[in-house]
C-alpha positions as a printed NumPy array, in Angstrom:
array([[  6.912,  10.973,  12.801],
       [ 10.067,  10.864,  10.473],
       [  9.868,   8.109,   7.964],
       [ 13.259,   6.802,   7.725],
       [ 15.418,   4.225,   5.66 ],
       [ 14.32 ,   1.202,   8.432],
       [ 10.639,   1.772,   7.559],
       [ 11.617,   0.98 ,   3.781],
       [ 13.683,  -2.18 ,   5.28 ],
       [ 10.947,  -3.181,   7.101],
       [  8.081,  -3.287,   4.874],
       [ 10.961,  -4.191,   2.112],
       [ 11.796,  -7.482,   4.764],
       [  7.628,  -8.044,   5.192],
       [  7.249,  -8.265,   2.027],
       [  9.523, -10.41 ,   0.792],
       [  7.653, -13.528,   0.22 ],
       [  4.61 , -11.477,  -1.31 ],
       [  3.592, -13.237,  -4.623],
       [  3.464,  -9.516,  -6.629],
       [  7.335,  -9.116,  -5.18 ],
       [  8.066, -11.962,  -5.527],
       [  6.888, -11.827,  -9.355],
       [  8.906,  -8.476,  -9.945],
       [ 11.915,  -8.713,  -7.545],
       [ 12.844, -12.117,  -7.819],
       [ 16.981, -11.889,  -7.698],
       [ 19.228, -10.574,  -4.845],
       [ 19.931,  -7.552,  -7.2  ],
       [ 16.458,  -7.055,  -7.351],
       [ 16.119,  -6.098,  -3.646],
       [ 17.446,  -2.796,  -3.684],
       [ 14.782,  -2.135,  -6.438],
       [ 11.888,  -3.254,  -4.153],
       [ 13.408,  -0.652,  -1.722],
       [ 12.84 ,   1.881,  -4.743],
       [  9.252,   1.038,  -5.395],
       [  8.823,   1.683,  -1.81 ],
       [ 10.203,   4.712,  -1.264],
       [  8.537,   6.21 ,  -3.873],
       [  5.085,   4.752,  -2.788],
       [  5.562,   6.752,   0.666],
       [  6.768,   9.808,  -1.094],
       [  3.26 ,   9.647,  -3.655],
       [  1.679,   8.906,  -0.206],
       [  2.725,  11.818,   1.413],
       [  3.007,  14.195,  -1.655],
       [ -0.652,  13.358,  -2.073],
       [ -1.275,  14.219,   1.842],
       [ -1.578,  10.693,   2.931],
       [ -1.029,   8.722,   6.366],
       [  1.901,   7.005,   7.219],
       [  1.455,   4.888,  10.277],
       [  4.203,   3.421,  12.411],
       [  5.201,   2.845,  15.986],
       [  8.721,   3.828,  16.167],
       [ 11.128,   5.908,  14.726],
       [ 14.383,   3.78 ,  14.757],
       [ 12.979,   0.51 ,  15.702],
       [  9.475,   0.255,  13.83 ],
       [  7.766,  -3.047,  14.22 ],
       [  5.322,  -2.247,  11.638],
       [  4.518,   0.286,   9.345],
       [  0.929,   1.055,   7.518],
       [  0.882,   3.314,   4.045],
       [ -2.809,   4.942,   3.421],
       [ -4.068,   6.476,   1.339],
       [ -6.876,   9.644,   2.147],
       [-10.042,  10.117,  -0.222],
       [ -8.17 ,  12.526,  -2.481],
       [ -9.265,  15.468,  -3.787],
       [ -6.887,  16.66 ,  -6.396],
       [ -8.224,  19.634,  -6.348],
       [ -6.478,  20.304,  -2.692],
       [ -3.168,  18.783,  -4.073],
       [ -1.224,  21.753,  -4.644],
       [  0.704,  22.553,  -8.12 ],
       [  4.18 ,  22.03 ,  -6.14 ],
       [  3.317,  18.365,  -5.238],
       [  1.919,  17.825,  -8.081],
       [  4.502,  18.61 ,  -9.745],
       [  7.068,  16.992,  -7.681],
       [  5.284,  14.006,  -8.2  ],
       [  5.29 ,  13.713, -11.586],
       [  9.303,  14.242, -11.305],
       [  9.076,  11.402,  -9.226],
       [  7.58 ,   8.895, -11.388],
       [  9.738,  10.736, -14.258],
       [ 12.582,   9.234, -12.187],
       [ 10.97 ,   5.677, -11.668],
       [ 11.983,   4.75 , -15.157],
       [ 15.698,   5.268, -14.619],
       [ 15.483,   3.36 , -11.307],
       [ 12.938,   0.322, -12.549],
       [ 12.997,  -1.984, -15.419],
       [ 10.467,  -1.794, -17.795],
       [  8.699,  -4.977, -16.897],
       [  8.339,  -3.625, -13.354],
       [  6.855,  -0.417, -14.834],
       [  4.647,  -1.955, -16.836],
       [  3.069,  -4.411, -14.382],
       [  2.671,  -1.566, -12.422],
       [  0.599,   0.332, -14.924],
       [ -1.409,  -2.928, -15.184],
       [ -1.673,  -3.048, -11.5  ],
       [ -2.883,   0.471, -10.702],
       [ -5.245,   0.734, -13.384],
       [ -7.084,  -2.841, -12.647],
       [ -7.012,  -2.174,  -9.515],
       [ -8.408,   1.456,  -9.695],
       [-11.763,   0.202, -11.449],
       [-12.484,  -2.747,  -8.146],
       [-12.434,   0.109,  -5.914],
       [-15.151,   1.799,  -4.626],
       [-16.445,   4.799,  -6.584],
       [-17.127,   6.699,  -4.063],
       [-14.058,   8.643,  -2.068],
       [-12.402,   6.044,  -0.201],
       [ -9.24 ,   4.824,   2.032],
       [ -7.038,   2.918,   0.324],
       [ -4.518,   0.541,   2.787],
       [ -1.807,   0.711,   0.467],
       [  0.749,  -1.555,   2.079],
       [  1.096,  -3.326,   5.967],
       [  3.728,  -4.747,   6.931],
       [  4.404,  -6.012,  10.13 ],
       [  8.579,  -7.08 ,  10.866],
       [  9.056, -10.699,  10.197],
       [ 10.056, -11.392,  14.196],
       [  6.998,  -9.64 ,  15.505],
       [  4.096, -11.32 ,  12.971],
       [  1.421, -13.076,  14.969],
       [  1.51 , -11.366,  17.68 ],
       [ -1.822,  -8.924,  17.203],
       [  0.691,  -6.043,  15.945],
       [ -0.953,  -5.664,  11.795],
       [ -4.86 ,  -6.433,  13.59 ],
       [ -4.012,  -3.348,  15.805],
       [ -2.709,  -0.935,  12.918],
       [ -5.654,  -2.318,  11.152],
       [ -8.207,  -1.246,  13.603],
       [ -6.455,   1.994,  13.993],
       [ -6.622,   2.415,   9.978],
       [-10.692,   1.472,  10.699],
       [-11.072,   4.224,  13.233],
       [ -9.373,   6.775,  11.287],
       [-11.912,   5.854,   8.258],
       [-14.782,   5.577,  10.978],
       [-14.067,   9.229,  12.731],
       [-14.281,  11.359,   9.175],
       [-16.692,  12.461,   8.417],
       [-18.38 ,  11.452,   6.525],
       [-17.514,   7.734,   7.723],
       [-15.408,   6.187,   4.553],
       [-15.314,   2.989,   3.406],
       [-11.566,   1.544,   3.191],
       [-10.386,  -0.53 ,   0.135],
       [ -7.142,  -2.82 ,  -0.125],
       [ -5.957,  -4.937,  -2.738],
       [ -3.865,  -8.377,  -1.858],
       [ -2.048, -11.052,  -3.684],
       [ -1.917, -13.523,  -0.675],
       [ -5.046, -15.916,  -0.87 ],
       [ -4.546, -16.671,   2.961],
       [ -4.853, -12.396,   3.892],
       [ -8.518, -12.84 ,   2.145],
       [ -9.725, -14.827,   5.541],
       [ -8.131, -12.095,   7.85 ],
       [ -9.788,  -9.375,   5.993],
       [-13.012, -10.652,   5.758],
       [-12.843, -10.975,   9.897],
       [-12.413,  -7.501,   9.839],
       [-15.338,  -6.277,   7.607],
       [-13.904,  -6.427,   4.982],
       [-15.424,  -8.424,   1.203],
       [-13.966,  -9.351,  -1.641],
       [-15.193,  -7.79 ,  -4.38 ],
       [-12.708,  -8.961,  -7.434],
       [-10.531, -11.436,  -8.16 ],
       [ -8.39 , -10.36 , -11.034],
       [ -5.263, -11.801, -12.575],
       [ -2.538,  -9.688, -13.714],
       [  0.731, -11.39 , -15.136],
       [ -0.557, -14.588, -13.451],
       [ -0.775, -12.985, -10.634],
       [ -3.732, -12.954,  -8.596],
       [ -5.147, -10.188,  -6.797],
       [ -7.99 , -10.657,  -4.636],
       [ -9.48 ,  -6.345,  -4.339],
       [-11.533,  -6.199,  -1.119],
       [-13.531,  -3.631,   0.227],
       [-14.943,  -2.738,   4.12 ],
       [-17.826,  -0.403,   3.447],
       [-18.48 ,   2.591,   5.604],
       [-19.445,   2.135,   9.276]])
């Protein structure tokens, strides 16, 4: 499926009132810029052969970013490449602070995960009209059965800066592994081990 401007809007709209977005994008100004991280998150998703999971073309209700167990070694020189140009470009289209907490981010993050080849749920987000009505539990599951069907079975990692989305992982397998704290932000990495 064609990943289009209103996925951006919608996980840009979803995550509005995240604490880590909140924290970086905190102005109206800022907005667009939250747009940017996004975009680029899907293109590294899909340079690096990732999923992109979504429901609709033009009128998405939700939209899932994850990330395979990578093996760089499959990644060819073009996307590599192409990614690097893209993260060359970042620092034109991001303020430093953004950038840097970034940097932070990834690399804390990187060492709660699993050592082992992994998923990695990189973002949900569900549009703010449809939440609670079963639409993020049933990407989730999907997410699970994608993991669950490789083989080998992976185990899936996310990372979360909403207290309250530690509960609703942990009904879904998932355990927290780490708490860290990163700007004074926290972010609670969790882990659902392989089926």
């Amino acid at each position: 499926m064609l990943i289009n401007e209103t996925h951006i809007s919608l996980l840009s709209q979803a995550f509005e009132k995240d604490p880590m977005f909140v924290h970086l994008f905190s102005n109206r100004k800022d907005k667009d810029q939250s747009k940017v991280l996004i975009r680029f998150i899907m293109k590294r998703n899909r340079l690096l052969d990732g999923l992109i999971l979504t429901d609709h073309a033009k009128e998405p209700s939700c939209v899932a970013i994850v990330d395979r167990p990578v093996n760089l070694k499959r990644i060819s020189i073009m996307s590599k490449i192409r990614l690097n140009i893209e993260m060359f470009k970042l620092i034109f289209q991001l303020p430093l602070h953004v950038l840097r907490f970034l940097t932070k981010y990834q690399k804390q993050t990187f060492s709660s995960a699993p050592n082992e080849p992994h998923y990695y749920l990189t973002m949900i987000g569900v549009e703010p009209v449809s939440q609670g009505k079963g639409i993020g539990s049933k990407v989730l599951r999907e997410v699970h059965n994608i993991a669950e069907s490789s083989q080998p079975s992976y185990p899936i990692a996310l990372d979360t800066e909403n207290r309250e989305n530690v509960d609703y992982y942990r009904s879904f397998g998932y355990e927290l592994k780490e708490t860290i704290i990163i700007d004074g932000i926290k972010v609670y990495c969790m882990t659902r081990p392989a089926e």
